[in-house]
C-alpha positions in Angstrom: 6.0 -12.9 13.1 6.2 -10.2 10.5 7.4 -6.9 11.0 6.8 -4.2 8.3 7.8 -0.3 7.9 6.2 1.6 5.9 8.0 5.3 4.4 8.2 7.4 1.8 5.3 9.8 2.5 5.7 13.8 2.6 4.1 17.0 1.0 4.0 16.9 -2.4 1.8 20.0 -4.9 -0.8 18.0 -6.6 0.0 16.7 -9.9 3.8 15.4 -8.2 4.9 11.8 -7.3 5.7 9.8 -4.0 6.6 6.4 -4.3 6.2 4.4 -0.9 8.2 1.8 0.6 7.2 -1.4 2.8 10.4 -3.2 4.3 9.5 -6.6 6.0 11.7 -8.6 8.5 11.2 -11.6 10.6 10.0 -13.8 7.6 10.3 -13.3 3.8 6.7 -11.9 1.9 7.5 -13.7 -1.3 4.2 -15.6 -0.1 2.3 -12.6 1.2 -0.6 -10.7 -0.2 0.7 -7.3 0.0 -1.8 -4.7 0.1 -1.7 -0.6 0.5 -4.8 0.8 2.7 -5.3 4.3 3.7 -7.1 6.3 6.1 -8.0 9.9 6.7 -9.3 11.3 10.7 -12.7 10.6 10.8 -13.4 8.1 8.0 -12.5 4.0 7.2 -9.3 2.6 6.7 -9.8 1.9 2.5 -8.0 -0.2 0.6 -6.1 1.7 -2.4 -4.0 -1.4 -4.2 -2.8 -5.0 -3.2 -0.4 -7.6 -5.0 -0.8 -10.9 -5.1 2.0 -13.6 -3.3 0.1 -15.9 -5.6 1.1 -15.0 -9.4 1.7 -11.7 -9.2 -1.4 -10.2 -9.7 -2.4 -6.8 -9.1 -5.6 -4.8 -8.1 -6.8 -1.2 -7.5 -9.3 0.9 -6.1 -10.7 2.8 -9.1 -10.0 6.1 -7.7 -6.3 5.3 -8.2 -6.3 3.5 -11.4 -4.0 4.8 -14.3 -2.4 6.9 -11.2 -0.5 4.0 -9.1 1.6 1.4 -9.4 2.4 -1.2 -7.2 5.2 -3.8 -7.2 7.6 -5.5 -4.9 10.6 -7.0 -4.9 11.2 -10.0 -3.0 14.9 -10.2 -3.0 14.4 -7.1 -1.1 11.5 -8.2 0.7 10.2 -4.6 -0.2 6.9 -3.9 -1.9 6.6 -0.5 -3.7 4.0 1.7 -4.3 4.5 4.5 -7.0 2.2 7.5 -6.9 1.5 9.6 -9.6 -0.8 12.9 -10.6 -1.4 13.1 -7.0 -4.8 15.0 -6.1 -5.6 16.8 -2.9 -8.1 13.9 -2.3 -5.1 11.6 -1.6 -4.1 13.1 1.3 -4.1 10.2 4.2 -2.1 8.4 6.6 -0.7 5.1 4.2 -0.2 1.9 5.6 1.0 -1.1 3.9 -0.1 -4.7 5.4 0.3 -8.5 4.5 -1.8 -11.7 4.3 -1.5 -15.2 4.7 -4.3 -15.5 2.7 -4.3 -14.1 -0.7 -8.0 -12.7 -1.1 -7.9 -12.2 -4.9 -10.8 -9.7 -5.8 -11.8 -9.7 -2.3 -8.2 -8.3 -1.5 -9.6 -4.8 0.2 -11.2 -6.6 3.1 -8.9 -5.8 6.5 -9.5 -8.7 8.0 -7.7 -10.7 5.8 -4.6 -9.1 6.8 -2.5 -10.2 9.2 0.2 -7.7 9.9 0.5 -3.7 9.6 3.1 -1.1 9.0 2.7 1.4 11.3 1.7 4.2 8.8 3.6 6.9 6.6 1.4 10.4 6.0 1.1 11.7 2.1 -0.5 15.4 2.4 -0.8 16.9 -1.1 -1.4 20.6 -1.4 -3.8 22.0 -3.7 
C-alpha cells in the first residue's frame, strides 16, 4: 500500500510561483507513474502533468505547458511539481496520484491510478 502527501499549495498574486510536493511511504515510486490532477467545486478532477516510472518521460495538459515543470526524485521518493506565471485560472484543489500502470499519452485518465494524496489548495489572486 502506498501512502502519498501532497503540500506546497498557498495564495500566490498571479504571475508568482509554487512548487508542490508529493512524499510517498509504504513502498518506493521509482516504478510509479506519477501524475498531478486538479479539481475546482463544481467541475472534473483534470489531469494537469504526469511522469513516467518508465523512462522518465513527461506530459502536460496544454493549458500548463511552458508554465510547469514536473520531476521527482526517487531517492527521495518525492515527485515535484514547479509552477510558474501562475493565472487566476489555476486556482484548484491539487492532488498528486500514482499508477501501477504507466498510461503513456493516455496518462490523464483517473482510473489508471491507483493511489491519491489527499489534496493541497493553490488560490491565485488576480
Amino acid at each position: 500500500e502506498v501512502q502519498l502527501v501532497d503540500s506546497g499549495g498557498g495564495l500566490v498574486q498571479a504571475g508568482g510561483s509554487l512548487r508542490l510536493s508529493c512524499v510517498g511511504s509504504g513502498r518506493s515510486l521509482d516504478d510509479y507513474a506519477i501524475a498531478w490532477f486538479r479539481q475546482v467545486p463544481g467541475k472534473e478532477r483534470e489531469g494537469v502533468s504526469a511522469i513516467s516510472g518508465r523512462d522518465g518521460s513527461t506530459y502536460y495538459a496544454d493549458f500548463v505547458k511552458d508554465r510547469f515543470t514536473i520531476s521527482r526524485d526517487n531517492a527521495k521518493n518525492t515527485a515535484y511539481l514547479q509552477m510558474n506565471s501562475l493565472r487566476f485560472e489555476d486556482t484548484a484543489t491539487y492532488y498528486c496520484a500514482a499508477a501501477e500502470v504507466d498510461g503513456g499519452t493516455a496518462w490523464a485518465t483517473r482510473v489508471l491510478y491507483d493511489f491519491w494524496g489527499q489534496g493541497t489548495q493553490v488560490t491565485v489572486s488576480s
